[in-house]
N, CA, C and O of each residue as an XYZ file, in Angstrom:
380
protein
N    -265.665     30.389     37.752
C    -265.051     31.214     38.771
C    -263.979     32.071     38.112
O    -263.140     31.580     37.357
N    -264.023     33.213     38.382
C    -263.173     34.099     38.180
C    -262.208     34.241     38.999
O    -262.339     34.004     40.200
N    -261.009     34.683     38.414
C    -259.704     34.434     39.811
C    -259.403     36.023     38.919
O    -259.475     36.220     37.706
N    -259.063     36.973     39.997
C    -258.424     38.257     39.802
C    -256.897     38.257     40.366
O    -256.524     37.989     41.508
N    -256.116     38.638     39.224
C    -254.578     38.827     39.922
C    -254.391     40.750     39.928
O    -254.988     41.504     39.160
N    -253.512     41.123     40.898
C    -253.081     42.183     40.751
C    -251.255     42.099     40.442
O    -250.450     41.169     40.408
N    -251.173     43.375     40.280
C    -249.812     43.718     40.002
C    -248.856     43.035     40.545
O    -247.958     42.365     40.035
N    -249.179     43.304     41.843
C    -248.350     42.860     43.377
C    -248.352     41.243     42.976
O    -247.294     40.713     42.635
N    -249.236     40.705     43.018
C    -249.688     38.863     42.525
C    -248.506     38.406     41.821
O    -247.556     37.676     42.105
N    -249.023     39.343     40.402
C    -247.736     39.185     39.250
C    -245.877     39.213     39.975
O    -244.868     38.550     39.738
N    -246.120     40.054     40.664
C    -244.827     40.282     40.940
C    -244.062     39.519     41.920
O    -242.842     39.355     41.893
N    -245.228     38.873     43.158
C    -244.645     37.958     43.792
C    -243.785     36.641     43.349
O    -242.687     36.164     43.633
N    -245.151     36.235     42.293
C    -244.470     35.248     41.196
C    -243.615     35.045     40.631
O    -243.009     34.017     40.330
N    -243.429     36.692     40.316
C    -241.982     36.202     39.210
C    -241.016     36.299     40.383
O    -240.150     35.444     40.197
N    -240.800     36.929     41.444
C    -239.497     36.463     42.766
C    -239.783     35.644     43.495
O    -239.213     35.565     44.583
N    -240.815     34.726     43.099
C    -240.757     33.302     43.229
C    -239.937     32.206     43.002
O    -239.344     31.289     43.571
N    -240.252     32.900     41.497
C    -239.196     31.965     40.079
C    -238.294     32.386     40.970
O    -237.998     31.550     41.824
N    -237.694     33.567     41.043
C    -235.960     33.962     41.177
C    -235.876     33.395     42.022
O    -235.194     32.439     41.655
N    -236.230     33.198     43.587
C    -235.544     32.307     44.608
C    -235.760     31.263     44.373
O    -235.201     30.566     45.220
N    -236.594     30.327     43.247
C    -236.681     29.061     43.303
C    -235.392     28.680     42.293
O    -234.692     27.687     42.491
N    -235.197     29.552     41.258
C    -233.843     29.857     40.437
C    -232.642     29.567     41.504
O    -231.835     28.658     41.310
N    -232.604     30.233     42.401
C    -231.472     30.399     42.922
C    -231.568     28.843     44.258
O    -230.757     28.918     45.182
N    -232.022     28.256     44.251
C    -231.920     26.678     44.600
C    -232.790     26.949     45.884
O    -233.022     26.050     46.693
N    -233.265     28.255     46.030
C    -234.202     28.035     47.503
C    -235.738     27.067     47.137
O    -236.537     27.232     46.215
N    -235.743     26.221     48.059
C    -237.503     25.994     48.119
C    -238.471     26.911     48.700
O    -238.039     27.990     49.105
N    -239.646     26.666     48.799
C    -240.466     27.862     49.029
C    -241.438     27.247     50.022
O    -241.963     26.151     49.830
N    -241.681     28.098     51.228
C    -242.488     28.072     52.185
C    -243.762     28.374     51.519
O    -243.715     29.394     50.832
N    -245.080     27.653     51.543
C    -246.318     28.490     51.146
C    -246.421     29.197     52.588
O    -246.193     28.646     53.665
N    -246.892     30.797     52.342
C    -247.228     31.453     53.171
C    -248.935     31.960     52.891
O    -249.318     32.136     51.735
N    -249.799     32.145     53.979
C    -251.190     32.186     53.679
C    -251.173     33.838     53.113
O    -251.268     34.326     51.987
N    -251.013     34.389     54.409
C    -250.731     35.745     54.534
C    -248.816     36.646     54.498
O    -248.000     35.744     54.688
N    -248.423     37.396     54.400
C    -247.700     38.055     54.946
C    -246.863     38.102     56.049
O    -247.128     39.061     56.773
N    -245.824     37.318     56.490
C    -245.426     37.673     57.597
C    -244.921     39.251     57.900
O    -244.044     39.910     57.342
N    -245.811     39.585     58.989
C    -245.352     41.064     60.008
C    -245.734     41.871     59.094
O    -245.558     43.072     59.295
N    -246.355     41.427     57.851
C    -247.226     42.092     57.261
C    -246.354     42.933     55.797
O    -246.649     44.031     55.328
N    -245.569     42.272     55.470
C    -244.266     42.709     54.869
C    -243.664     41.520     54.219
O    -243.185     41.619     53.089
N    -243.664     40.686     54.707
C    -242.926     39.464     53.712
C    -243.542     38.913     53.247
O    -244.298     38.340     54.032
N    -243.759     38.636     51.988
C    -244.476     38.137     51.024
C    -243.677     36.657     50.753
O    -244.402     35.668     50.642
N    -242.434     36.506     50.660
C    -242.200     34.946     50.255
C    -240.897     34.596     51.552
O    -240.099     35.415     52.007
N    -241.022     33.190     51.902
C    -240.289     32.461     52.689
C    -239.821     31.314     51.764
O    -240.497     30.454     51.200
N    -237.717     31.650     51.751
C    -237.340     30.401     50.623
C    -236.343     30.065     51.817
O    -235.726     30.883     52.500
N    -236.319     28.437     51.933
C    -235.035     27.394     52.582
C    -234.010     26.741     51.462
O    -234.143     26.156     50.387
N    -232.782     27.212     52.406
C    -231.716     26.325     51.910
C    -231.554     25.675     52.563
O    -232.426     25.449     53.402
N    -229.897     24.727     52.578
C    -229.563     24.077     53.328
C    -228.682     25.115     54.499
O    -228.472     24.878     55.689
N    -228.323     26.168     53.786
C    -227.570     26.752     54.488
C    -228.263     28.826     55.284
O    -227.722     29.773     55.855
N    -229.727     28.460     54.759
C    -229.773     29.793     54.766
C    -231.698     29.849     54.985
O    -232.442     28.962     54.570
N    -232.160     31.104     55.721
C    -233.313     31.251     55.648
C    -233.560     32.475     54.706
O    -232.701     33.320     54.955
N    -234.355     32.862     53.781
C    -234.379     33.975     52.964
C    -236.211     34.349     52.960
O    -237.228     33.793     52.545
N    -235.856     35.633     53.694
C    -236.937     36.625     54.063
C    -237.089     37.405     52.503
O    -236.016     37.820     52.065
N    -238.289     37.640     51.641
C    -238.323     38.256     50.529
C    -239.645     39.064     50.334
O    -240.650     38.396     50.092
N    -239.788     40.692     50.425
C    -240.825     41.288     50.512
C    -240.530     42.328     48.857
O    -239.631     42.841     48.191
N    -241.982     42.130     48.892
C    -242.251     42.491     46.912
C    -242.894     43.643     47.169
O    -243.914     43.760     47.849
N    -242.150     44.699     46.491
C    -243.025     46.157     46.378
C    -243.164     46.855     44.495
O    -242.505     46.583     43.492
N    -243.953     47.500     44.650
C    -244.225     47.757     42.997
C    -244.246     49.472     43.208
O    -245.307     49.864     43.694
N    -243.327     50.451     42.943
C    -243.500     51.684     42.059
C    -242.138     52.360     42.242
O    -241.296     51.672     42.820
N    -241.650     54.009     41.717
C    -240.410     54.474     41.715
C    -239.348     54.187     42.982
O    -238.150     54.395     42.785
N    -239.757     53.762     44.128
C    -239.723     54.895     45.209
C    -239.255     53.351     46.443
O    -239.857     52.278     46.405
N    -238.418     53.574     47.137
C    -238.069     52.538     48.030
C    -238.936     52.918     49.336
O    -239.348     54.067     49.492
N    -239.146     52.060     50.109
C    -240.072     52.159     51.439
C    -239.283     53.013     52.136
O    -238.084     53.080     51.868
N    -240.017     54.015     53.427
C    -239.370     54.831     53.969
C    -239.237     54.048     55.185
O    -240.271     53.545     55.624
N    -237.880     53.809     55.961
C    -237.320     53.403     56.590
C    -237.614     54.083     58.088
O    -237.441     53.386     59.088
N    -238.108     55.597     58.221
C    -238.288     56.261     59.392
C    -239.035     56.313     60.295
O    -240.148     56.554     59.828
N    -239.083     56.206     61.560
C    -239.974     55.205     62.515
C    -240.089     54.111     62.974
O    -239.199     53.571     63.631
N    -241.402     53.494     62.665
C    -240.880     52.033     63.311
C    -240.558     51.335     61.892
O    -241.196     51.884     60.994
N    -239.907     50.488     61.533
C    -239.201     49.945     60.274
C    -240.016     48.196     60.615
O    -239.844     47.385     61.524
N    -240.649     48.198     59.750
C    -241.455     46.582     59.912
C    -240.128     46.203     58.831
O    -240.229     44.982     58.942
N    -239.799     46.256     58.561
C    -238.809     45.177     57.764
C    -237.719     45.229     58.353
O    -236.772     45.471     57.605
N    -237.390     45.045     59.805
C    -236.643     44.618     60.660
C    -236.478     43.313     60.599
O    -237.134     42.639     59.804
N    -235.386     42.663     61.608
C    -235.352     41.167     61.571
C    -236.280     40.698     62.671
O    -236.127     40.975     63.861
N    -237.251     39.966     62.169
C    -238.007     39.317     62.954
C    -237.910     38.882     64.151
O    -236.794     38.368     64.230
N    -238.628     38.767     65.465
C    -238.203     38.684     66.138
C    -238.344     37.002     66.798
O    -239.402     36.373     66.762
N    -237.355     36.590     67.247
C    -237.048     35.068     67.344
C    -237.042     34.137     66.425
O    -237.385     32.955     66.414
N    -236.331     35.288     65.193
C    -235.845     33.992     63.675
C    -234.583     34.010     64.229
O    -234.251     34.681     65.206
N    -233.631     32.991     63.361
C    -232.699     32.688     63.669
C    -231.452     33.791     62.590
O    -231.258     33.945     61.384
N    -230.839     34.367     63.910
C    -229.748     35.328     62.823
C    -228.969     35.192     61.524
O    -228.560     36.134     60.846
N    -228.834     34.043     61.296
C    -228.728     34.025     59.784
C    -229.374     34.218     58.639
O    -229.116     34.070     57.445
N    -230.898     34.834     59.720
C    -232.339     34.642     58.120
C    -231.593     35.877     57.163
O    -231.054     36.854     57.684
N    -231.639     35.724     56.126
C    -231.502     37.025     55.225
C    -232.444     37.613     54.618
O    -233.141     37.049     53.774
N    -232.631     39.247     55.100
C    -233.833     39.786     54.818
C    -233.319     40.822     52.832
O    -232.239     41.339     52.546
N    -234.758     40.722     51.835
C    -234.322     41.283     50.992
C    -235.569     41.839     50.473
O    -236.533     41.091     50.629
N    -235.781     42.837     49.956
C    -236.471     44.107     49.394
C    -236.621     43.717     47.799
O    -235.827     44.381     47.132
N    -237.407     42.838     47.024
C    -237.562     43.096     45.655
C    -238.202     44.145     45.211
O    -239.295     43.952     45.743
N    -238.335     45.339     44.484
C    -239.009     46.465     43.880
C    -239.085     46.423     42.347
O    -238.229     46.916     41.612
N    -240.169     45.800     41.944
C    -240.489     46.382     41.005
C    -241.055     47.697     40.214
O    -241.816     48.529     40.710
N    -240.533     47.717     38.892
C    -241.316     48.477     38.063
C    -241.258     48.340     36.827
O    -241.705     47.225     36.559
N    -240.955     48.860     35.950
C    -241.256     49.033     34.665
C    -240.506     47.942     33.832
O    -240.989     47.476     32.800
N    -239.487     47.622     34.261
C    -238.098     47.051     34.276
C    -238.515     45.507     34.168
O    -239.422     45.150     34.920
N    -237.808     44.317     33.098
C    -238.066     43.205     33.333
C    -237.668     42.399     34.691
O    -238.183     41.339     35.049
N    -236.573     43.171     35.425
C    -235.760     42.117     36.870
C    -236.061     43.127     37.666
O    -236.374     44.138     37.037
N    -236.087     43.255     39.100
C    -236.172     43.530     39.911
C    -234.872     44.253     40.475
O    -233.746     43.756     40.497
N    -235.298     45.748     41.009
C    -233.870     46.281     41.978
C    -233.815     45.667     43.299
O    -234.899     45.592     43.878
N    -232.880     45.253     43.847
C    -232.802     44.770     45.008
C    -232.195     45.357     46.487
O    -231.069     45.848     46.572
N    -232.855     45.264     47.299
C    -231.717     45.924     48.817
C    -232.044     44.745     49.758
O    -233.126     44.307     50.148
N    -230.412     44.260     50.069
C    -230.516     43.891     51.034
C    -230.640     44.209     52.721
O    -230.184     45.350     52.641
N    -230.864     44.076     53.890
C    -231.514     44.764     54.907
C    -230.197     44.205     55.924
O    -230.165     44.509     57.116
């Protein structure tokens, strides 16, 4: 069996590592939540929303904005934007 990774794959992974770095555990997610969040990490003190994008250019915000705060999470979730590119770490925005 052949297993194909893409870019995006690669990239989830490595902001995997980083929130598992940073003491979060990790929700397996099947799909995407809202079609935009790619990883779900728990603390004790915190929910962390983490969506992985790959090229120059940050998502355009105008219209309807899916990387809003979910609706009926609990207001402390923290939503964050990893973007990769060329770069070994990731630029980050928080939401």
């Amino acid at each position: 069996m052949v297993v194909v990774t893409t870019p995006l794959d690669d990239d989830v992974t490595a902001s995997a590592a980083i929130l598992v770095a940073c003491g979060f555990e990790l929700v397996p997610l099947r799909h995407p939540l809202s079609a935009v969040w790619h990883l779900l990490g728990v603390s004790p003190s915190n929910l962390m929303l983490v969506s992985v994008i790959r090229g120059p250019s940050w998502p355009d915000f105008g219209g309807v904005n899916p990387y809003r705060h979910p609706p009926a999470w609990p207001p402390w979730t923290r939503r964050l934007i990893h973007k990769w590119s060329d770069g070994t770490l990731p630029e980050a925005m928080t939401l």
